[in-house]
N, C-alpha and C positions, 0 to 999 in steps of 0.2 A: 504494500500500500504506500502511497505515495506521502508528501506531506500534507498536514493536516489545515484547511485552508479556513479560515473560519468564518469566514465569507459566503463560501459557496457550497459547505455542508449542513445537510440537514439530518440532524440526530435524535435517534430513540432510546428515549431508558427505558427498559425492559426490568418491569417492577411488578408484582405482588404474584402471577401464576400461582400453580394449584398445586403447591406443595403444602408439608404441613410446615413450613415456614415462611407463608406467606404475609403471617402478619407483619414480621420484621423485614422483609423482601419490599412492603409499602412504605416502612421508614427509611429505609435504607434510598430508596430509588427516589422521593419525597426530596430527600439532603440532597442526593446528586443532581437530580430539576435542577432545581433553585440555585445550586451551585453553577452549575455551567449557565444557566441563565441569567445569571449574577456577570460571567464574565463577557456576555455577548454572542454565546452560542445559540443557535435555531434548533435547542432541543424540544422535546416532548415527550410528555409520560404514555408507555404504550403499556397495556395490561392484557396478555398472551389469555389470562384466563377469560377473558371479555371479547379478545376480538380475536379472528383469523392473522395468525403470521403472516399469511401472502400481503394483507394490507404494507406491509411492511416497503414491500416492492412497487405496487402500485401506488402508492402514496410518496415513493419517491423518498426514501431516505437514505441516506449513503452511508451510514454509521450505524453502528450499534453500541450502548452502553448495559454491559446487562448487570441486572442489581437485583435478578433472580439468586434464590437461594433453595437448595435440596435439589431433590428432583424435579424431572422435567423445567432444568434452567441450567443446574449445575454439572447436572450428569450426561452432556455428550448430546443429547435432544436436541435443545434450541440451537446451539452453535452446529449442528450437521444441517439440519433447517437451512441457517444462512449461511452456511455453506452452498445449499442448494441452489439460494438466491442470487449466490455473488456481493454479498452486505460484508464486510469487516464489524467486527466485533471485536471487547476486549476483552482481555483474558484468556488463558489455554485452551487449545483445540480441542475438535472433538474426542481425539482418544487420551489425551492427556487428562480433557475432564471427568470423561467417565473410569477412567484409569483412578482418580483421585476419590472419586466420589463413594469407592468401592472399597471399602476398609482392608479385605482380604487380599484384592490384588495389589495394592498399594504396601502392604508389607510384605508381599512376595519381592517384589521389587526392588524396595530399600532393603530387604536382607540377601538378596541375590549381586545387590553391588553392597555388601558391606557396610549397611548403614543400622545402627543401633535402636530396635524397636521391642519395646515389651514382649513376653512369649505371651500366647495368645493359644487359644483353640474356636475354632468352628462346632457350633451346638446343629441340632436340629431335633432338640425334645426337652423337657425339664428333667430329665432323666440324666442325657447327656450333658448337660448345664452343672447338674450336681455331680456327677464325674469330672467333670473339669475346675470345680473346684478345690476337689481332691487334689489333681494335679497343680496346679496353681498357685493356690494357696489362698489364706485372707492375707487385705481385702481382696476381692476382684472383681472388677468391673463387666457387666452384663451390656450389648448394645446393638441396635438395630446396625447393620453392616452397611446401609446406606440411607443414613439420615446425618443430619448434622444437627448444632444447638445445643446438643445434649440430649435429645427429643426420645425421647424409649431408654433412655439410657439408668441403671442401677448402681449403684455399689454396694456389694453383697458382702458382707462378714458372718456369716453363719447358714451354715448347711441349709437350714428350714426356710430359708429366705429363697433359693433359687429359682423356685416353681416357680413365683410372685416375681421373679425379675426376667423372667424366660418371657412367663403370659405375656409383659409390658412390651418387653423388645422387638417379641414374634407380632405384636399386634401393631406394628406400624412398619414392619417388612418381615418378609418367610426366612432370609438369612440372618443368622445370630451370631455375635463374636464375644467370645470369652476370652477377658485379657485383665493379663497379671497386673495389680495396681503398684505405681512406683507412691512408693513413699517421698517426698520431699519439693523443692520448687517449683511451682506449676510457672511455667513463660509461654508468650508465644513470640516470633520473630514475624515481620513481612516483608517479602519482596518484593521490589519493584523493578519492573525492565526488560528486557528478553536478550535471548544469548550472552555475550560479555557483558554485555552492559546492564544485565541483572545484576544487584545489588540486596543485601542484608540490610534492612533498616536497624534501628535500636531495638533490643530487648525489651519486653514490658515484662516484667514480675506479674503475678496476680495474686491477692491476699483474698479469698472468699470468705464471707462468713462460718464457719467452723469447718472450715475446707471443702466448703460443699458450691461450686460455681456451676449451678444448675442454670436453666432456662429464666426462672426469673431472677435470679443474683446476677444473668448477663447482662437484661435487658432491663428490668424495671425496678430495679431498685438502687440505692446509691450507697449502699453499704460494704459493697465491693471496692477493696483497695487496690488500683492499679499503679504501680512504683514503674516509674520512668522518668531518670535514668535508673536502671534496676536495680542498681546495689548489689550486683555480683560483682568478683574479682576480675581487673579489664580483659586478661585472661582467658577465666570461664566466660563470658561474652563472646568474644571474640569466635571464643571456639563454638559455642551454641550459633553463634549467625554464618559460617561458614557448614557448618551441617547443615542449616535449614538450607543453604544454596547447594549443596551437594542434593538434597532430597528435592527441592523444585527443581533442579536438572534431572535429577532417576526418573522423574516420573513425566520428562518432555515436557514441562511449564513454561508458559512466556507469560508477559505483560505484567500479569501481579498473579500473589495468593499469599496463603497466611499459614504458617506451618506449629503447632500447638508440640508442647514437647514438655517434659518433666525429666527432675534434678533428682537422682539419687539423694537422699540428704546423707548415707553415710560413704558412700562411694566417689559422689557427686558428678557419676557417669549419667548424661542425657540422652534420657530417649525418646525419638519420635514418636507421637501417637497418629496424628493427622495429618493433611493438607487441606486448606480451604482454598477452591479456585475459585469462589466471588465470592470475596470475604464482606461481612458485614457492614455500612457505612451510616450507620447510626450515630446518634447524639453520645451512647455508651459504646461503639464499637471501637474495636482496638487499631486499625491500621489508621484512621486518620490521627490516633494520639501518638502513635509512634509518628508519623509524618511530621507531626506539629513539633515533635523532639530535632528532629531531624532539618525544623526549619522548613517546612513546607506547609502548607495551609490547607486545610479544608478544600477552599475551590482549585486552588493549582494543583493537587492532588488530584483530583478529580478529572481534570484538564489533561495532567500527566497519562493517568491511564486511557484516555479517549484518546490520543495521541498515538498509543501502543497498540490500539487497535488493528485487526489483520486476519486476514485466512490460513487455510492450509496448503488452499492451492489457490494461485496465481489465474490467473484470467486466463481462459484460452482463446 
């Protein structure tokens, strides 16, 4: 894609769809409007669960912003779409998304290049859930294999709990992932950029209220302490933001995403648990606060990644 002219492009955020995190999908897409509106771009809020994607084309946009989150946004869908249409969008491609968005293959990945992720098992009954606790150990985390937020997600310390954390997970996708719980620093990193010119931003720390950074300690409440600059050793930083760029290249990432990871507290060996290829852009989301560390703003942030926008394949 060429450069970005701002004059003669006409852009869609691609905000709320029919995931179960669509309500944060309409804050998120709401900030980015108004933000690139703010700067003098011809955006507009488009909403995939309201209207036909083809509008997308006949209406004449030459961009895309997508500020979809979960499924059908995050997972390889909407970007194979405009792929179809010939539209750039930002954010990793179709197989990187759905590559990301898939818990299971995303730690096949990072452990097949050597990249440090929890042990884990794959359930498919409460039966096998409470085996895998066995193996595992307390605590350990119960979770929908593709959802994001937190959304179905448990942490289990005690045998009798697992049926009750199986039901939650299995009931917002059929794949379930059992994984070992790290004790200690919860951070996330975000990237900005593609190929060399990706970039680690600053570390955020996260303090949740009694360690529990669920769906609502993300989004609606303000009792979560987010520490940036984090207060790790320059160091341990240093080394957490070059992992998270080793894991957004494993897994073919461009433009941006947001890689979540925990700290051994007695090891203080990091391991990956996630990637988010459209990470959240909310009033509480974490990459514009890292930007803002960083010296970037809200709307140029915003600006930034509309800019990175791009296909997989080139025009023919």
């Amino acid at each position: 894609m060429g450069q970005f002219d701002i004059n003669s492009e006409k852009v869609a955020v691609l905000m709320g769809g029919a995931s179960a995190e669509r309500e944060v999908s309409l804050m998120s897409g709401h900030g980015v409007l108004q933000a690139l509106q703010s700067l003098g771009v011809n955006a507009h809020a488009f909403d995939p669960a309201e209207r036909d994607l083809g509008e997308l084309k006949r209406e004449g946009f030459t961009r895309c912003f997508i500020a979809l989150h979960g499924r059908f946004g995050e997972d390889g869908t909407v970007q194979g779409a405009l792929e179809l249409m010939g539209i750039p969008y930002t954010g990793p491609g179709v197989m990187a998304s759905s590559i990301a968005i898939d818990k299971f293959m995303t730690k096949r990945l990072w452990l097949a290049d050597g990249l440090p992720t929890p042990a884990w098992q794959k359930v498919d009954s409460a039966a096998a859930t409470r085996a895998a606790f066995a193996a595992l150990g307390s605590p350990m985390i119960v979770k929908p294999a593709r959802e994001g937020s937190t959304i179905g997600l448990t942490k289990v310390t005690a045998l009798d709990q697992c049926d009750a954390a199986f039901a939650v997970a299995a009931g917002t996708h059929d794949e379930v992932l059992c994984e070992q719980f790290i004790t200690g620093d919860e951070v996330t990193v975000p990237v900005l950029g593609s190929g060399a010119d990706a970039r680690a931003l600053p570390v955020i720390r996260i303090k949740a209220p009694d360690g529990n950074y669920d769906y609502q300690n993300k989004y609606f409440t303000d009792t979560t302490e987010y520490l940036v600059p984090c207060g790790l050793p320059e160091g341990e930083e240093a080394h957490i933001q070059q992992l998270v760029l080793q894991a957004f290249k494993s897994l073919g990432c461009r433009g941006w995403a947001r890689a979540d990871v925990m700290i051994d507290a007695t090891t203080r060996q990091p391991y990956l648990l996630e990637i988010n290829t459209s990470p959240g852009m909310t009033s509480h989301s974490l990459v514009p606060m890292s930007a803002r560390a960083a010296g970037i703003s809200y709307p140029e942030l915003c600006l930034q990644v509309l800019k990175l926008a791009t296909r997989d394949y080139a025009a023919v």
